[in-house]
C-alpha positions as CSV (number, residue, x, y, z in Angstrom):
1,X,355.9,-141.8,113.5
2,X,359.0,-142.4,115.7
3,X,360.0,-140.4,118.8
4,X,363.2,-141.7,120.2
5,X,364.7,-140.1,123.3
6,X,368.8,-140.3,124.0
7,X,369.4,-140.0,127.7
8,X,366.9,-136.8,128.0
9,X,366.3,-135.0,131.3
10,X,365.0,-131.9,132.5
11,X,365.2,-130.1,135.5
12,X,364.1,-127.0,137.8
13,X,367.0,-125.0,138.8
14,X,368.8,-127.8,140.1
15,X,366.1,-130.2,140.8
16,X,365.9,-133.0,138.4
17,X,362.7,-133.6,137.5
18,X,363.8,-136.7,135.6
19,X,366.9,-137.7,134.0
20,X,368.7,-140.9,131.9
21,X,365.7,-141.8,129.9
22,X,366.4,-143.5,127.0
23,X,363.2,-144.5,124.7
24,X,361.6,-145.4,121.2
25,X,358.2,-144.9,120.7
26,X,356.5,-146.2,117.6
27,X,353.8,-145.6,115.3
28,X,350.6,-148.3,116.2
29,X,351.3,-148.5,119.8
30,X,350.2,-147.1,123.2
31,X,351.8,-145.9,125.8
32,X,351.5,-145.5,129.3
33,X,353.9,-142.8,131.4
34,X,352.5,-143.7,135.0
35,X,353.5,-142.0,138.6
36,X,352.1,-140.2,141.3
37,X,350.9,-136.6,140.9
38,X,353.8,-134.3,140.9
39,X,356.5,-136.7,139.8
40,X,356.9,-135.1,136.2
41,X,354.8,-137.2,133.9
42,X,353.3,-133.6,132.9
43,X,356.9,-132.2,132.3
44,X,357.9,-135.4,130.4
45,X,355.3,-134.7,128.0
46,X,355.8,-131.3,127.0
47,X,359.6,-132.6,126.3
48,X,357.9,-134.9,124.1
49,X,355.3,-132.8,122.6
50,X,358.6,-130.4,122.3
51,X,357.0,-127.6,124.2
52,X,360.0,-127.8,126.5
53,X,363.7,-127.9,125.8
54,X,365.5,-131.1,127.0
55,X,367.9,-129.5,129.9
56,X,370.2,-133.0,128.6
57,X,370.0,-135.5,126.1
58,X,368.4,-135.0,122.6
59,X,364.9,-136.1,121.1
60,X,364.7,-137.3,117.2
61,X,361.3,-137.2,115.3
62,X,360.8,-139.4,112.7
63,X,358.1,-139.9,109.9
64,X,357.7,-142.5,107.4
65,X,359.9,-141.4,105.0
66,X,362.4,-138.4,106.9
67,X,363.4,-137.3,109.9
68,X,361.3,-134.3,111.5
69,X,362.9,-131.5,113.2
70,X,362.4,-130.8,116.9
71,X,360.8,-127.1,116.3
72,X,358.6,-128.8,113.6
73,X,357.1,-131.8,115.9
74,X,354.2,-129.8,116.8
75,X,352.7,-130.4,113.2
76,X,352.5,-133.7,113.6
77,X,350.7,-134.2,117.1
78,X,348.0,-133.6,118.9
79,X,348.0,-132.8,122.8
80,X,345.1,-132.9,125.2
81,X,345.4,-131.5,129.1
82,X,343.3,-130.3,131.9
83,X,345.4,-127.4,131.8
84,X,345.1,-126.4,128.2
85,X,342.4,-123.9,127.6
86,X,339.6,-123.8,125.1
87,X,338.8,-120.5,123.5
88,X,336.0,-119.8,126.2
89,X,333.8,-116.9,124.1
90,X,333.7,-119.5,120.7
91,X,330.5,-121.7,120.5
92,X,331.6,-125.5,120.3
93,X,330.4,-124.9,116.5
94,X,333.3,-121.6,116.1
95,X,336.0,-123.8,118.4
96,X,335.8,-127.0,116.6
97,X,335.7,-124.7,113.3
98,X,338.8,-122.8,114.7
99,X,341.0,-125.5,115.6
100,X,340.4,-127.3,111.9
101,X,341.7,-124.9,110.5
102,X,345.1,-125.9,111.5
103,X,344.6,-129.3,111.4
104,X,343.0,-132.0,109.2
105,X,340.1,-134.2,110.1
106,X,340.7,-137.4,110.8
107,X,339.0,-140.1,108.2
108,X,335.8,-140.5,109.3
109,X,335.3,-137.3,110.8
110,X,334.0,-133.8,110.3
111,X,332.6,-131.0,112.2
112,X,328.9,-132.6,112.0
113,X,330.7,-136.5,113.0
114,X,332.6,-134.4,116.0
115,X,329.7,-133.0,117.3
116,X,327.7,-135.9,117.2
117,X,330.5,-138.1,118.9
118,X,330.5,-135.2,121.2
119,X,326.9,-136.3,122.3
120,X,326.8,-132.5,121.9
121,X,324.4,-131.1,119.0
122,X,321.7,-129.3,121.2
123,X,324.4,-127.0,122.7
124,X,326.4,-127.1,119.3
125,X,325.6,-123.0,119.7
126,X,326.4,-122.7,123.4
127,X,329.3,-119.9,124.2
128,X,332.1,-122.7,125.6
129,X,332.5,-120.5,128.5
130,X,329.4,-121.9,130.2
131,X,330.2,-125.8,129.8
132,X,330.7,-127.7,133.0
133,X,334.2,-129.0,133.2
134,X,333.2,-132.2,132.0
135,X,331.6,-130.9,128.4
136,X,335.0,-129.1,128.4
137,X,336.9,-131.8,129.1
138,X,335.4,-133.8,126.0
139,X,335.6,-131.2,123.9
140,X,339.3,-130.7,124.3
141,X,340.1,-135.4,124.2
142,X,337.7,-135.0,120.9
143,X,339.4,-132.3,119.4
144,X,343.2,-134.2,119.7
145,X,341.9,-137.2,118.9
146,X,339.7,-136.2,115.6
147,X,342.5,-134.8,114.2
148,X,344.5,-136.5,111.2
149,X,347.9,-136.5,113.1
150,X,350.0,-139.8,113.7
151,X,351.3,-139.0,117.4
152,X,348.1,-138.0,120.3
153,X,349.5,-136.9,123.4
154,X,346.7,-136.9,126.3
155,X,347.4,-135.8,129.7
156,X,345.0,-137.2,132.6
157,X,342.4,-137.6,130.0
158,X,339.6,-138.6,132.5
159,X,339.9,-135.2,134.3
160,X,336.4,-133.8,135.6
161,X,334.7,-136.5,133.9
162,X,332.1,-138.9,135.3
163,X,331.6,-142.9,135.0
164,X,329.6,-141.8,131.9
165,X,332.3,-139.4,130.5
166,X,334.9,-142.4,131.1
167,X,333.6,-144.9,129.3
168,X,332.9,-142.2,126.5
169,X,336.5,-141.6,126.7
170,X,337.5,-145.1,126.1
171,X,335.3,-145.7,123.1
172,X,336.7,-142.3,121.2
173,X,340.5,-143.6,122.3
174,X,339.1,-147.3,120.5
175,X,337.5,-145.5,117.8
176,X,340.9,-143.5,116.8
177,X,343.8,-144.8,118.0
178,X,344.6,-147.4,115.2
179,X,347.9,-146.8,113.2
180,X,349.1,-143.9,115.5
181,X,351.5,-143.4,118.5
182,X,349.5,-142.3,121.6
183,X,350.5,-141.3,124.6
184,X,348.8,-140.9,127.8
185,X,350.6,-139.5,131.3
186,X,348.3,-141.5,133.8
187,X,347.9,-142.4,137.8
188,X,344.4,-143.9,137.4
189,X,344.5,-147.2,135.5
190,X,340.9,-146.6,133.7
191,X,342.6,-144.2,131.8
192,X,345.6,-146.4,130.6
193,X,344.6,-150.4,130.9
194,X,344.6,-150.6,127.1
195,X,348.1,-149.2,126.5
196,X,350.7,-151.8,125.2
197,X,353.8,-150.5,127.1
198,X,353.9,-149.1,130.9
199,X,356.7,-146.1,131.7
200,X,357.4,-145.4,135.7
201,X,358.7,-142.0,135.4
202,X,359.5,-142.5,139.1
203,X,362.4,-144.5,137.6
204,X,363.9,-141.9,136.0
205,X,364.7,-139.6,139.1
């Protein structure tokens, strides 16, 4: 998978949240998109993940053997975000079930594997609605990064999690990430300090 970005902005009325970014991401590495909170590392995402339109510039997608179209992208990723919601009246058991249906497991994983890695299987029945912000937090970084999809997007990825939760995070991230593009919009370098290529989005104002 290859995302390459030609001069792409986007902006807020007439605000540029960012603007003159020019970029190639490739399949097999990380990538950190670093900058304070509120200076668009969110918004440069959802460009990427093609949730949101370019307001300039133009994004290709590329697999291993064709281009991919922009309204397509979403096929081939998998996005994690403390502002994404989880389906909150689905056990973990009916969410995890729910999501696979669209997606593929990852090799090496299935429902029972997710769970497991979830630390999870006692409350495997548990309406999602009354996990703490941490279990839901987990659920949603497991989820995207289970999934057999060559790009993983993750968005503050330690949000509501504790030291325990962190280093959790970094072992799944370990466990998954070879062979695949990944992403991760940071501030905190815990979250980041194994990614191959840094991104100051601050530098793109």
């Amino acid at each position: 998978m290859v995302v390459s970005l030609e001069d792409i902005g986007r902006r807020f009325n007439r605000e540029w949240v960012f603007r003159h970014i020019d970029y190639r991401f490739e399949a097999g590495q990380s990538y950190a998109v670093l900058g304070p909170n509120g200076s668009g590392k969110s918004t440069f995402l959802q460009v990427v993940a093609g949730n949101l339109i370019p307001s300039a510039g133009r994004i290709h997608y590329a697999g291993a053997d064709s281009s991919i179209e922009p309204e397509s992208a979403y096929r081939y990723l998998s996005l994690a975000a403390p502002y994404m919601d989880l389906i909150e009246e689905f056990s973990l058991t009916e969410q995890i079930r729910f999501h696979f249906r669209l997606r593929n497991y990852r090799r090496g994983f299935n429902e029972e594997a997710i769970i497991e890695r979830l630390e999870m299987a006692a409350v495997k029945d548990r309406e999602i609605r009354h996990f703490s912000s941490g279990m839901k937090q987990r659920v949603k970084l497991a989820l995207a990064c289970c999934a057999d999809v060559p790009m993983v997007l993750l968005d503050e990825p330690t949000s509501n999690l504790d030291q325990q939760g962190v280093d959790w995070y970094l072992r799944l991230v370990e466990e998954t990430r070879a062979g695949r593009l990944l992403i991760i919009c940071s501030n905190q370098p815990k979250e980041y300090g194994f990614c191959d290529h840094r991104i100051q989005i601050v530098d793109y104002k």
